[in-house]
C-alpha positions as a Markdown table, in Angstrom:
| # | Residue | x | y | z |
|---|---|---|---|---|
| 1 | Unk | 13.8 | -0.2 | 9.4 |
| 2 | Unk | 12.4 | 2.6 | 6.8 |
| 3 | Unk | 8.8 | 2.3 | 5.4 |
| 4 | Unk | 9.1 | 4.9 | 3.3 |
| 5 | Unk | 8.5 | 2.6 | 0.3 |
| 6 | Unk | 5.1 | 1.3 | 1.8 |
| 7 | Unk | 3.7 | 4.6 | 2.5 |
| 8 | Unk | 4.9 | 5.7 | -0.9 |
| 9 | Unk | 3.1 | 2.5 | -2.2 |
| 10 | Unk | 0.0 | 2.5 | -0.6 |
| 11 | Unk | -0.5 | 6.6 | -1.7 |
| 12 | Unk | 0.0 | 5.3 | -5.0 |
| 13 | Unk | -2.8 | 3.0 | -4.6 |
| 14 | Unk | -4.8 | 5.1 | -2.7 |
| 15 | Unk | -5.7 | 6.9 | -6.0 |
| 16 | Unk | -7.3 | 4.1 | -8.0 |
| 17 | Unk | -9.2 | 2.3 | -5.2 |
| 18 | Unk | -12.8 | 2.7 | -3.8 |
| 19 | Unk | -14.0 | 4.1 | -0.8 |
| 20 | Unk | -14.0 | 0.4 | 0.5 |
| 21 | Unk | -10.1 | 0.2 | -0.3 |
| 22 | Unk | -9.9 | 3.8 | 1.0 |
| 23 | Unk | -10.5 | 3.0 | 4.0 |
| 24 | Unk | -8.2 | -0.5 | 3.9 |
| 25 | Unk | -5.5 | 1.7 | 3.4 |
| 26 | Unk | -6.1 | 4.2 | 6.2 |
| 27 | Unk | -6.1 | 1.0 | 8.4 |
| 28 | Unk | -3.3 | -0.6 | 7.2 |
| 29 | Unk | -1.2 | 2.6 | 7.3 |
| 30 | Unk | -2.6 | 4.4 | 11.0 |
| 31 | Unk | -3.4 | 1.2 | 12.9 |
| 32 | Unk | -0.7 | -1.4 | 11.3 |
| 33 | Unk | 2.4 | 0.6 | 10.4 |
| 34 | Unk | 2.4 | 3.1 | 12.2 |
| 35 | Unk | 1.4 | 1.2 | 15.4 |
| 36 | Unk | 4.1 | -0.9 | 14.5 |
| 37 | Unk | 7.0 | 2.0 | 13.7 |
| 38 | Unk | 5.9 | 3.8 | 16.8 |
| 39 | Unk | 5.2 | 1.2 | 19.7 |
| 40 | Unk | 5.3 | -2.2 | 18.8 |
| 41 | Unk | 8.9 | -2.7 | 17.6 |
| 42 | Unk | 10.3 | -0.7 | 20.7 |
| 43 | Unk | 8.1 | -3.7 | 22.9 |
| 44 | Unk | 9.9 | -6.5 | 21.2 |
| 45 | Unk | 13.6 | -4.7 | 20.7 |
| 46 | Unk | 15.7 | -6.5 | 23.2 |
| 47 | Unk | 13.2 | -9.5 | 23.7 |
| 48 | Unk | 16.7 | -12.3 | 23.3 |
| 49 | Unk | 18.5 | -10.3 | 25.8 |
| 50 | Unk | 15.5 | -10.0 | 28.4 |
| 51 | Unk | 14.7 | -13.8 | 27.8 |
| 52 | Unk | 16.1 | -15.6 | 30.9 |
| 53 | Unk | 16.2 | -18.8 | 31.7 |
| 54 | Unk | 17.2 | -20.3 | 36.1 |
| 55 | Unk | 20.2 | -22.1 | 34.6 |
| 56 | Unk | 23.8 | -21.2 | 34.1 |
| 57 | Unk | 24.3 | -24.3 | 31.4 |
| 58 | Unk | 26.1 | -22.0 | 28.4 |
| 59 | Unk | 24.0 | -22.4 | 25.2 |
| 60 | Unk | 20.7 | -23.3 | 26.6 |
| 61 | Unk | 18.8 | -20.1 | 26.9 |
| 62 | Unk | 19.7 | -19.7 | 22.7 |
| 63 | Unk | 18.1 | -23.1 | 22.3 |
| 64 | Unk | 14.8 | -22.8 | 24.4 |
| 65 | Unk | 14.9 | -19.3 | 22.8 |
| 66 | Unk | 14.7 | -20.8 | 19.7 |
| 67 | Unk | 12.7 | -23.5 | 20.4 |
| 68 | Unk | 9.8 | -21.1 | 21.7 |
| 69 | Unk | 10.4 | -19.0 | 19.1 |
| 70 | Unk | 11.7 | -20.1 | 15.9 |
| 71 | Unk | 10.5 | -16.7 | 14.0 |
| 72 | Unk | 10.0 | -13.7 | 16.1 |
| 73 | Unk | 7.0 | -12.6 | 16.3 |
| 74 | Unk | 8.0 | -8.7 | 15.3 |
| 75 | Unk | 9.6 | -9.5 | 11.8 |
| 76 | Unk | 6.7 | -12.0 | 11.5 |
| 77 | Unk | 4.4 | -8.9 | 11.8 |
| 78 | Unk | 6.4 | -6.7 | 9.8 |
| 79 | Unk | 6.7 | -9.5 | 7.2 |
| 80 | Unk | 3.0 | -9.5 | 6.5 |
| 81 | Unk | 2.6 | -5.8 | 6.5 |
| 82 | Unk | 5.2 | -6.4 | 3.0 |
| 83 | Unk | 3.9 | -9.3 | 1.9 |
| 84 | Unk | -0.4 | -7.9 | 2.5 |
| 85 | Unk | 0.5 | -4.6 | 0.9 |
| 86 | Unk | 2.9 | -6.3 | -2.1 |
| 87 | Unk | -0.6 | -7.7 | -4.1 |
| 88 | Unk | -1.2 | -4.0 | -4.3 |
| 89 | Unk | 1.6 | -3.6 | -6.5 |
| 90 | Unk | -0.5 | -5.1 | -9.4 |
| 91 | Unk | -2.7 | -2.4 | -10.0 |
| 92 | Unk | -0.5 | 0.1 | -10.0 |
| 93 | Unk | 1.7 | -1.8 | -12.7 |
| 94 | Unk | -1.5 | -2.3 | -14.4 |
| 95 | Unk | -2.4 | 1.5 | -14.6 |
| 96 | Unk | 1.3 | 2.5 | -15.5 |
| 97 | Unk | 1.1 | 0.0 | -18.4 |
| 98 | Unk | -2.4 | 1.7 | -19.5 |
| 99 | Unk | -0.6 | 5.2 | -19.9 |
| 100 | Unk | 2.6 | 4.0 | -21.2 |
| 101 | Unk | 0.1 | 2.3 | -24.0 |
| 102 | Unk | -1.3 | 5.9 | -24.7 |
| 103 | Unk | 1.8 | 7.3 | -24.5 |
| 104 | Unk | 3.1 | 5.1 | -27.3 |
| 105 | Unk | 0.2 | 5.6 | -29.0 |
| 106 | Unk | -0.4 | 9.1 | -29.0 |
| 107 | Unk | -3.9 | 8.6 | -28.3 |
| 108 | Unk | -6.8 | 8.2 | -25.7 |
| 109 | Unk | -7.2 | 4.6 | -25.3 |
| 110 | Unk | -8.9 | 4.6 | -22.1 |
| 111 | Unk | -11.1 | 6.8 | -20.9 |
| 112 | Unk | -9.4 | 6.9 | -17.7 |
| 113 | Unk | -6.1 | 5.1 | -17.2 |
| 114 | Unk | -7.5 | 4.5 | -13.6 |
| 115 | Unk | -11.1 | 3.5 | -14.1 |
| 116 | Unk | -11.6 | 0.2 | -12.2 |
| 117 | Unk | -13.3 | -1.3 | -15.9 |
| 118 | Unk | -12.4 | -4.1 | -18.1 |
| 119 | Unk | -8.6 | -5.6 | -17.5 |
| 120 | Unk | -7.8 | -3.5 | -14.7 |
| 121 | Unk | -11.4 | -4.5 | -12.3 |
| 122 | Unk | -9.8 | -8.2 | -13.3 |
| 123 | Unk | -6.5 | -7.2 | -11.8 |
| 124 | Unk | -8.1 | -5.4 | -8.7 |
| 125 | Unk | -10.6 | -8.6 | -8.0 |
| 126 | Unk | -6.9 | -10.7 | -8.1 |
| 127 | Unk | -5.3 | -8.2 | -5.4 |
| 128 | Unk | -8.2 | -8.3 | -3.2 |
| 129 | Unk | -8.2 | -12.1 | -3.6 |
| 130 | Unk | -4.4 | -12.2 | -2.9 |
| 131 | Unk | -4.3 | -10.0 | 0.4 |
| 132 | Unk | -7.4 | -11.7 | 1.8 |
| 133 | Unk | -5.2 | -14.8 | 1.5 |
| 134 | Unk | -2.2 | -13.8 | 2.8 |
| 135 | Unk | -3.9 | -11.9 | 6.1 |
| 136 | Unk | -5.4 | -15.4 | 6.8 |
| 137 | Unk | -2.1 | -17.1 | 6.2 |
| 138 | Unk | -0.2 | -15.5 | 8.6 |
| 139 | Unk | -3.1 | -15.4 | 10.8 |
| 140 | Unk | -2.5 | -19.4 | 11.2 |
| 141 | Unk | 0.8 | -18.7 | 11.1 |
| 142 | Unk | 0.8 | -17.0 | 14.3 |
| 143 | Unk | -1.3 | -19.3 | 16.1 |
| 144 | Unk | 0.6 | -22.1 | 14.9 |
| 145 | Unk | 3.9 | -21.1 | 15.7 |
| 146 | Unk | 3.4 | -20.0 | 19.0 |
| 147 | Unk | 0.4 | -22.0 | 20.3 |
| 148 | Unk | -2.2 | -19.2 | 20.0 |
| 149 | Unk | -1.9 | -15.9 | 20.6 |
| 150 | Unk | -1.2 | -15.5 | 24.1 |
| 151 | Unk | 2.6 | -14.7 | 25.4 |
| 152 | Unk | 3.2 | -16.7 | 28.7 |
| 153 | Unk | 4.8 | -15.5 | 31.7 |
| 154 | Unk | 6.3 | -18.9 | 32.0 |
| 155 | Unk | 7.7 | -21.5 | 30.1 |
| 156 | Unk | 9.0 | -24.8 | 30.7 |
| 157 | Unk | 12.2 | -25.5 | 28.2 |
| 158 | Unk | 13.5 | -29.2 | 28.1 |
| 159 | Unk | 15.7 | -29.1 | 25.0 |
| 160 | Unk | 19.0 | -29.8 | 25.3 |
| 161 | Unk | 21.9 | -28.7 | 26.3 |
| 162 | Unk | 19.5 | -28.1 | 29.1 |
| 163 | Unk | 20.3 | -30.2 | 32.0 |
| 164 | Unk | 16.7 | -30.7 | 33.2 |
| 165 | Unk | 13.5 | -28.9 | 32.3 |
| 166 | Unk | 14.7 | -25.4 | 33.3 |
| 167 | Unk | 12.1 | -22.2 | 33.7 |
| 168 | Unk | 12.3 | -19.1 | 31.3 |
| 169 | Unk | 11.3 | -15.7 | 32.0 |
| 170 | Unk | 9.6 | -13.8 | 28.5 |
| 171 | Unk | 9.4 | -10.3 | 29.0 |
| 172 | Unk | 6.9 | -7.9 | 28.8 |
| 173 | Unk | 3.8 | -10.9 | 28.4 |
| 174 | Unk | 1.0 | -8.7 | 28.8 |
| 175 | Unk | 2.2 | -6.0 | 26.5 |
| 176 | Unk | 3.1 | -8.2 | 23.8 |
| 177 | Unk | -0.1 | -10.2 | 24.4 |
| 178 | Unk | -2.3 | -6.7 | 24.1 |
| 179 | Unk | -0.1 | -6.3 | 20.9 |
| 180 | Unk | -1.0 | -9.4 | 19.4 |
| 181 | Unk | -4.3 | -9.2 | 19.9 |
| 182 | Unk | -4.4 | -6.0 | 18.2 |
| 183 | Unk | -2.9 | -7.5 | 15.4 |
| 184 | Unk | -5.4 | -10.2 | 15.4 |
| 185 | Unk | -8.2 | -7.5 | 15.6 |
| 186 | Unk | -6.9 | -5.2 | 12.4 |
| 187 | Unk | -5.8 | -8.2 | 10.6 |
| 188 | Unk | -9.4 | -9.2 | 11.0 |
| 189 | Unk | -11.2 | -6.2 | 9.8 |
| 190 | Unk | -8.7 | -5.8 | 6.9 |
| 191 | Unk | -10.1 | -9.1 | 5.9 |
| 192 | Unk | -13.8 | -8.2 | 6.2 |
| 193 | Unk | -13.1 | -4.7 | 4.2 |
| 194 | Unk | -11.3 | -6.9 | 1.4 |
| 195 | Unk | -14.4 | -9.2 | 0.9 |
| 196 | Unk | -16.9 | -6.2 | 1.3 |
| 197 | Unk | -15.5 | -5.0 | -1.3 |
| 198 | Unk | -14.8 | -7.9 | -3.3 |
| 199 | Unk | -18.5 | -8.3 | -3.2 |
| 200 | Unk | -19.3 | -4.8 | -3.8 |
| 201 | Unk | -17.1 | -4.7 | -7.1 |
| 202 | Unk | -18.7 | -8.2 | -8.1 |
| 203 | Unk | -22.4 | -6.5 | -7.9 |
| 204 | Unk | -21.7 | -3.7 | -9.5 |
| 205 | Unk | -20.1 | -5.1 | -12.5 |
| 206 | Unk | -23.1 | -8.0 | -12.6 |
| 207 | Unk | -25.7 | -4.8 | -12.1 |
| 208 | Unk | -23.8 | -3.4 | -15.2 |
| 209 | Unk | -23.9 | -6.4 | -17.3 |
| 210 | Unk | -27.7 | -6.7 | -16.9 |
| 211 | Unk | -28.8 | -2.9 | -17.2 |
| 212 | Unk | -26.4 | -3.4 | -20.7 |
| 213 | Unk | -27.8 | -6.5 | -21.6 |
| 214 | Unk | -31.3 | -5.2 | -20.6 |
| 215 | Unk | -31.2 | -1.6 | -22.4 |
| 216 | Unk | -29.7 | -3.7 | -25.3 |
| 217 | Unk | -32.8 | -5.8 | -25.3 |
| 218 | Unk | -35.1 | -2.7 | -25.3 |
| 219 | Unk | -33.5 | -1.6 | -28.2 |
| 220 | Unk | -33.7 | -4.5 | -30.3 |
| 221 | Unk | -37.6 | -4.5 | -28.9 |
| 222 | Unk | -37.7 | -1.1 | -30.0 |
| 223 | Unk | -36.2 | -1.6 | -33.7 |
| 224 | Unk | -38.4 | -4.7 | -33.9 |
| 225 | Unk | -41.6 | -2.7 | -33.0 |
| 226 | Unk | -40.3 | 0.1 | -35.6 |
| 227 | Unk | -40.0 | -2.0 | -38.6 |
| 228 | Unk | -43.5 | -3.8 | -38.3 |
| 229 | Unk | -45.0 | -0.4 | -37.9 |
| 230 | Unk | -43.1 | 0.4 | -41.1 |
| 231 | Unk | -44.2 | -3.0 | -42.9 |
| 232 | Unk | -47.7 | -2.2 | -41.5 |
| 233 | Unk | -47.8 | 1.3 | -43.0 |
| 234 | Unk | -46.5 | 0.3 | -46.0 |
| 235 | Unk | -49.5 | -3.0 | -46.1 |
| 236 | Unk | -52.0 | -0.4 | -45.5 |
| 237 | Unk | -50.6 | 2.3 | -48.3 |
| 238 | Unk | -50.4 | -0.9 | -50.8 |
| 239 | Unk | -54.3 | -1.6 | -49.5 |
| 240 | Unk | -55.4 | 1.8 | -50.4 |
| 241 | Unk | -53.5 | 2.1 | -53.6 |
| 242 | Unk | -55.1 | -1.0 | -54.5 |
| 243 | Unk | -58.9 | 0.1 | -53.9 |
| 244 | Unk | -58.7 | 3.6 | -55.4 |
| 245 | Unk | -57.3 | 1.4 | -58.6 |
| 246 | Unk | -60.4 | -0.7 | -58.6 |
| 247 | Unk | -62.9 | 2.5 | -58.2 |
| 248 | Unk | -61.0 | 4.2 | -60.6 |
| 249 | Unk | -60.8 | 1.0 | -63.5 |
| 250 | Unk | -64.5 | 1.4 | -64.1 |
| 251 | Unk | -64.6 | 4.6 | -65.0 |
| 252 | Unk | -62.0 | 4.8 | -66.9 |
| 253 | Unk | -63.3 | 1.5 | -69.2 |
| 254 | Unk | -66.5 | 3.5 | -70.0 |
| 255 | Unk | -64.4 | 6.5 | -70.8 |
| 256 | Unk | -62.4 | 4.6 | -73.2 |
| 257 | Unk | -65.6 | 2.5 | -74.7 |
| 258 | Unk | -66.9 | 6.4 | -75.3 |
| 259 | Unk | -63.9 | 6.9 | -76.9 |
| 260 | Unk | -64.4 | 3.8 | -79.7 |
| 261 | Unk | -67.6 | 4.4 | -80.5 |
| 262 | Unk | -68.2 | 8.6 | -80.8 |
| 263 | Unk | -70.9 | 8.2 | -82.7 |
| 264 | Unk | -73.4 | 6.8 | -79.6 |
| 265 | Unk | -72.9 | 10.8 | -78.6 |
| 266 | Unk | -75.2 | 11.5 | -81.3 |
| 267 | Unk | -78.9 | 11.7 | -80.9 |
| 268 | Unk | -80.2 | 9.6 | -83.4 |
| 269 | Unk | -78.2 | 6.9 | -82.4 |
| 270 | Unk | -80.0 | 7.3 | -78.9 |
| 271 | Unk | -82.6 | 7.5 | -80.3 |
| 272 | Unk | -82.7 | 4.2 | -82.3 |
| 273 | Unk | -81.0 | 2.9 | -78.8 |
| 274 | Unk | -84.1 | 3.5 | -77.4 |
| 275 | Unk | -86.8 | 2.3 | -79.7 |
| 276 | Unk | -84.6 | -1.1 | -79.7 |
């Protein structure tokens, strides 16, 4: 089977995630695919041939096969390496649709087409919410289908066209035991790094919404605090303009009573003024 198209997806991701989703990838890719690719598939490659059951009845060893199990437990794995790894798929569509938008047009719309902010941090917190449900999906899948994770050595098989409860032989049980549990262990940590940074996106974008609404606040405090300095500058002008008016008025009335009667200038009249 080529994963070509995984590792091509998952470098393509690797250049609009955080360091959180850095690291998920490395995971997914060195401990999950790879270990898969290399090792793991080789283990389970002939696992229908190497099942044997102490019975020569034709058709019973495909049907306690079967029975034991109904999915193998290698295309199970390989399925959720597909389906953890498709949610990716979203942001990358999302990002491709933010260029072909510039593109069209001919303008920066963004200020970078891969800048985890508005539409596309709503997409991300969707994919991380998406593969965190999936890796605990086929988690229970597992143990469900097969009764936990451990592979037996032996297992009683009763189905028919068995003539009596008959003993089959599963190959390789502690290697594909050691396998699973590997699985369950990077399964497992995928799932903690995609809440960490579920959580870590979350907090940042509510730190940003309050240092916005906050610095937004001290600015309105700021205008506020601006225009009754202004109102008070322009009380205290008005004051001042008021009471150099009123020193001013007195004056001027005795100037202008001077003015209608000239003739108290003259000396007689003062001195009449004064005998009176």
């Amino acid at each position: 089977m080529s994963w070509g198209f995984l590792r091509d997806l998952l470098s393509g991701v690797n250049k609009y995630s955080t360091g959180i989703g850095r690291i998920w990838i490395a995971i997914v890719f060195i401990f999950r695919l790879l270990v898969y690719a290399v090792a793991a598939e080789n283990v389970w490659k002939y696992e229908h041939n190497e099942f044997e059951c102490n019975t020569k009845q034709p058709g019973c060893e495909n049907v306690c096969f079967d029975h034991l199990f109904p999915v193998s437990q290698i295309r199970l794995w390989a399925l959720q390496l597909i389906i953890v790894s498709t949610p990716s798929l979203l942001v990358v569509f999302h990002v491709a649709y933010r260029e072909t938008r510039e593109k069209r047009h001919n303008q920066k719309l963004y200020k970078s087409p891969g800048k985890i902010d508005g539409g596309l941090l709503c997409t991300y917190l969707v994919s991380l919410i998406l593969k965190t449900g999936f890796e605990i999906v086929f988690l229970v899948l597992f143990y469900k289908l097969y009764n936990g994770f451990k592979v037996p050595h032996l297992v009683k098989c009763d189905m028919k066209p068995c003539p009596t409860a008959v003993d089959c032989y599963i190959s390789k049980p502690t290697e594909k035991m050691i396998f699973l549990y590997f699985l369950v262990a990077t399964s497992g940590l995928c799932i903690v790094l995609n809440l960490s940074e579920l959580s870590y996106l979350i907090f940042r974008y509510s730190i940003k919404c309050y240092l916005k609404r906050y610095i937004k606040k001290q600015q309105s405090s700021e205008s506020d605090c601006h225009k009754l300095r202004t109102i008070v500058s322009k009380r205290k002008k008005s004051a001042e303009r008021t009471y150099t008016i009123n020193r001013i008025q007195p004056i001027s009335l005795s100037l202008r009573s001077q003015s209608h009667f000239p003739f108290r200038k003259c000396p007689v009249y003062s001195v009449l003024n004064g005998m009176a």
